[in-house]
C-alpha positions in Angstrom: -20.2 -10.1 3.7 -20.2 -6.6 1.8 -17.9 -4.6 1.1 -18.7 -2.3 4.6 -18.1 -5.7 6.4 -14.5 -6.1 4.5 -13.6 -2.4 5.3 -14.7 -2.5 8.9 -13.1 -6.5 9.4 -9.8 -5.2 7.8 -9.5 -1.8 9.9 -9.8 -3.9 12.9 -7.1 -6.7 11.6 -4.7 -3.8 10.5 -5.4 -2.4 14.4 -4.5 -5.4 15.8 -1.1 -5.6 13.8 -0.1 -2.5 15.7 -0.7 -3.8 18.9 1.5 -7.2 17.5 4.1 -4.9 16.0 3.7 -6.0 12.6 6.7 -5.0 10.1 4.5 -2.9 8.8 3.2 -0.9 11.8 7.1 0.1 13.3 7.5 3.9 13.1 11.2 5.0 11.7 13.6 5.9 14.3 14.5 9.5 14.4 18.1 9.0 12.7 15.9 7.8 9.9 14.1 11.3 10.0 17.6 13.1 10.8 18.6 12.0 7.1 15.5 12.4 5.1 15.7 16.2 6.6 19.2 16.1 4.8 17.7 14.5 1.6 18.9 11.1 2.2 16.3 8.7 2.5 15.0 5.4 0.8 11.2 4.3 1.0 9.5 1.2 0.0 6.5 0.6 -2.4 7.1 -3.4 -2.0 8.6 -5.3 0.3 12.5 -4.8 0.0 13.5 -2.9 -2.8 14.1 0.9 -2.4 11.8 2.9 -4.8 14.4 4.6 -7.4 15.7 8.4 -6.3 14.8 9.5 -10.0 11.4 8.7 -9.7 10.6 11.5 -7.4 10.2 15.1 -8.4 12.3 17.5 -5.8 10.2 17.2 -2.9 10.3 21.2 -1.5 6.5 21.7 -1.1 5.1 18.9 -3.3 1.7 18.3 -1.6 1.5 14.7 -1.2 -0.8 11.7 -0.5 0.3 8.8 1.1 -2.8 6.8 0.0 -3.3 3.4 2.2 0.0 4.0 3.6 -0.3 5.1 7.5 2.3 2.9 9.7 4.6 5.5 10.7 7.2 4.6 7.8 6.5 6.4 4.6 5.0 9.4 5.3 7.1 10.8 8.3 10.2 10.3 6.0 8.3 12.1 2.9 6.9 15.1 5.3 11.2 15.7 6.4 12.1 15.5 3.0 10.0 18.3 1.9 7.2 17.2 1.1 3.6 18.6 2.2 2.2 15.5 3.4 -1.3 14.4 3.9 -1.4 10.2 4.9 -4.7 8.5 4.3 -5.9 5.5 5.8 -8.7 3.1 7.3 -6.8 2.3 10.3 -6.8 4.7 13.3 -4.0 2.9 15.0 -1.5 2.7 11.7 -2.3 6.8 11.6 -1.1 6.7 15.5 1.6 5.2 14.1 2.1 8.5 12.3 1.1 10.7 14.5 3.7 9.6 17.0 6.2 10.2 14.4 5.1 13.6 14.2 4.8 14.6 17.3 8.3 13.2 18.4 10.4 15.1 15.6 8.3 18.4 14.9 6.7 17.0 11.3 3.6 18.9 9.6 1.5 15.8 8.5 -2.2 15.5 8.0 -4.3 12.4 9.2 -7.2 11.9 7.5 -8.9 8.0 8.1 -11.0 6.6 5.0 -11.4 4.1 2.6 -9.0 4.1 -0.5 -11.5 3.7 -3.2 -13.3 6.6 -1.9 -11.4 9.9 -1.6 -14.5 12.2 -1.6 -13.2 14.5 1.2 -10.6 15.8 -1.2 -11.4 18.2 -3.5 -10.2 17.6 -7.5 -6.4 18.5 -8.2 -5.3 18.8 -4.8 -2.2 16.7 -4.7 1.2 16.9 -6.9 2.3 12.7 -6.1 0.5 10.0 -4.8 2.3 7.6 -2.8 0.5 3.7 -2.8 2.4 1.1 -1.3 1.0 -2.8 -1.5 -2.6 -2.3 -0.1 -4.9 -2.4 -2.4 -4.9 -6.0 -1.8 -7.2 -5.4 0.7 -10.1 -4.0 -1.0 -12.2 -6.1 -3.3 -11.9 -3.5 -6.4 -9.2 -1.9 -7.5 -10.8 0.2 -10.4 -12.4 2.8 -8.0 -8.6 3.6 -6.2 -7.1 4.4 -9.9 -9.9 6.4 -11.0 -9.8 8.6 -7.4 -5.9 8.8 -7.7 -6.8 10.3 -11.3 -9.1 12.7 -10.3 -7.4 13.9 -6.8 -3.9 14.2 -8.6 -3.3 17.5 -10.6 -1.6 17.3 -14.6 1.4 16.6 -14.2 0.9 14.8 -11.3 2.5 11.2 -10.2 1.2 8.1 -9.0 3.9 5.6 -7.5 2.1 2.4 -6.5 3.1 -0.8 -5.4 0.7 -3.6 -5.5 0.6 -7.8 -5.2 1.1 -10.0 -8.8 -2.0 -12.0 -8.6 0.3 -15.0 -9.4 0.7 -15.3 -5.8 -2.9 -16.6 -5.4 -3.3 -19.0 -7.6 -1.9 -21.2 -5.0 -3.0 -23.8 -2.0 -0.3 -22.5 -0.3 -0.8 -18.8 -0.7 -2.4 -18.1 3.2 -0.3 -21.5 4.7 2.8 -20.7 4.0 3.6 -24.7 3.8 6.1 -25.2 1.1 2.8 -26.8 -0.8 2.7 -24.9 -4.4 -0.3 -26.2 -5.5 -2.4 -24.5 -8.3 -5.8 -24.3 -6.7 -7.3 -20.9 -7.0 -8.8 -18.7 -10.2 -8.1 -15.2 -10.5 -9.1 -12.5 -9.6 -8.9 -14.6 -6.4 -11.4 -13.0 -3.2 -11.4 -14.5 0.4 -14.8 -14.5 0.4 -15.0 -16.7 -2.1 -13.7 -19.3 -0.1 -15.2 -18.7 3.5 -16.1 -22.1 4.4 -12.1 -23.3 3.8 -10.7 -23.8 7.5 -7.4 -22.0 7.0 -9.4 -18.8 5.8 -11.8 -19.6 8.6 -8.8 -19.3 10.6 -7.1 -16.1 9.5 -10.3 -14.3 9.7 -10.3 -15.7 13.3 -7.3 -14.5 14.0 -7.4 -11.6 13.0 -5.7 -11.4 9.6 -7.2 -9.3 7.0 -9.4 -10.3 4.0 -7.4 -10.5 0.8 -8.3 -10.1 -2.8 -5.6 -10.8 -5.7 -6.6 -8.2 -8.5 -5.7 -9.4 -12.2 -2.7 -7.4 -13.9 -5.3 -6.0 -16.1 -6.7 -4.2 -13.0 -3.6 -3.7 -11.9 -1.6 -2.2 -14.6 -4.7 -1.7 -16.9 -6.9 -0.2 -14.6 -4.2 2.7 -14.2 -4.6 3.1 -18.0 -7.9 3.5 -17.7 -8.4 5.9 -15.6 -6.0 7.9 -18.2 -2.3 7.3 -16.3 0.8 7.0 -18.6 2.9 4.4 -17.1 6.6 5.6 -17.4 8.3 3.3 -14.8 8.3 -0.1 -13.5 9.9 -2.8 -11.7 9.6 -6.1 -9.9 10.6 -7.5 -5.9 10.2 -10.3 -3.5 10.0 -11.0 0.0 13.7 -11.2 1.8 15.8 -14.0 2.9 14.3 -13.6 6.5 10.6 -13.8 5.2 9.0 -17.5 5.0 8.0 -17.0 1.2 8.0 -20.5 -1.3 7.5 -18.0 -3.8 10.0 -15.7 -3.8 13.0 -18.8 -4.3 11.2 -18.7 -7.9 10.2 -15.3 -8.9 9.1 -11.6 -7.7 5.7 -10.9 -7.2 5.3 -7.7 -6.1 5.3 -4.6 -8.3 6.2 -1.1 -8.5 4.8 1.7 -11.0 5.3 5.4 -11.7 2.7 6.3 -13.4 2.1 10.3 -14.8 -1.3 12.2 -15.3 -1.0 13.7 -18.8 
């Protein structure tokens, strides 16, 4: 399986988690707009904890990219804080998601579909922030997103990103949810390394997407790399209503605000 295969497997999984109603996938309500357009609004780069107010700039205008991030959530709440919005992503039915939004409470938002390491159709220095919530778990490099973030953000810029501590799939348990924390797996940890296991074999069947547990040096590293100065950070969990072994022990999810010089 290449990486076509991955992209085209994991639009289809992320289509079939609207028509399920995945968390993910549930437009805002409009009192949840009705605020933002008042300036009150909290957004998510991980799973429950609000992204800080301070790490926004005022949002009047701000041309935006919500990267990876269609669903109906994030970008509908940016676009009636201010923000000019454009919301990328390889799903046609998670940009529905915002389309609806828009349509229903009178938002500008752009809808571009594509695949996050490749942001070709925008030109150089078109965006002010980046807004990247946990998905690049679902592409099997990560290097490519950071260095296109880089190079479609102007100076000054800011890239908030949330993304998945590898620590997560180091363990038998990771895709079964079980209880069973076994160490098992190396990092960087890939699905398709592992095809021929039956409870991959049947997530892929079902309809889940492919998975891929980057290392914290792509992670954090790779944002370095592509010449980001990191200048916040913090770390979440899953809830108290999400089945998660994990998260009784530690966060594994994390948020960074990153700055192009």
């Amino acid at each position: 399986m290449n990486e076509d295969d991955v992209r085209e497997h994991n639009r289809r999984s992320w289509d079939k988690q609207v028509r399920e109603g995945n968390r993910w996938t549930k437009p805002v309500d409009q009192e949840t707009i009705r605020k933002a357009r008042n300036g009150e609004f909290e957004i998510v780069l991980t799973p429950t904890t609000p992204v800080p107010a301070d790490w926004f700039p005022p949002l009047n205008g701000v041309k935006t990219l919500c990267l990876a991030s269609a669903g109906g959530q994030q970008a509908p709440v940016l676009a009636a804080a201010g923000a000019e919005v454009t919301v990328f992503d390889n799903s046609p039915r998670q940009l529905d998601q915002d389309r609806m939004v828009a349509e229903r409470d009178g938002l500008q938002i752009s809808f571009v579909e594509g695949d996050m390491v490749d942001l070709s159709v925008f030109e150089s220095e078109s965006f002010d922030l980046i807004f990247h919530p946990c998905s690049n778990t679902f592409v099997p490099s990560v290097l490519p997103v950071w260095q296109e973030c880089f190079r479609v953000l102007r100076s000054g810029g800011i890239l908030m990103a949330g993304f998945t501590n590898p620590v997560r799939y180091i363990f038998d348990d990771e895709r079964k949810e079980n209880g069973n924390l076994e160490v098992r797996y190396p990092l960087p940890y890939s699905d398709l390394d592992y095809l021929d296991q039956p409870h991959i074999k049947q997530a892929i069947e079902s309809g889940f997407a492919l998975e891929f547990g980057h290392t914290l040096e792509d992670q954090i590293g790779g944002q370095l790399k592509a010449g980001f100065l990191l200048a916040g950070f913090y770390e979440d969990r899953y809830g108290e209503s999400d089945s998660d072994p994990l998260s009784n022990f530690l966060d594994t999810f994390i948020a960074t605000r990153a700055i192009k010089p």
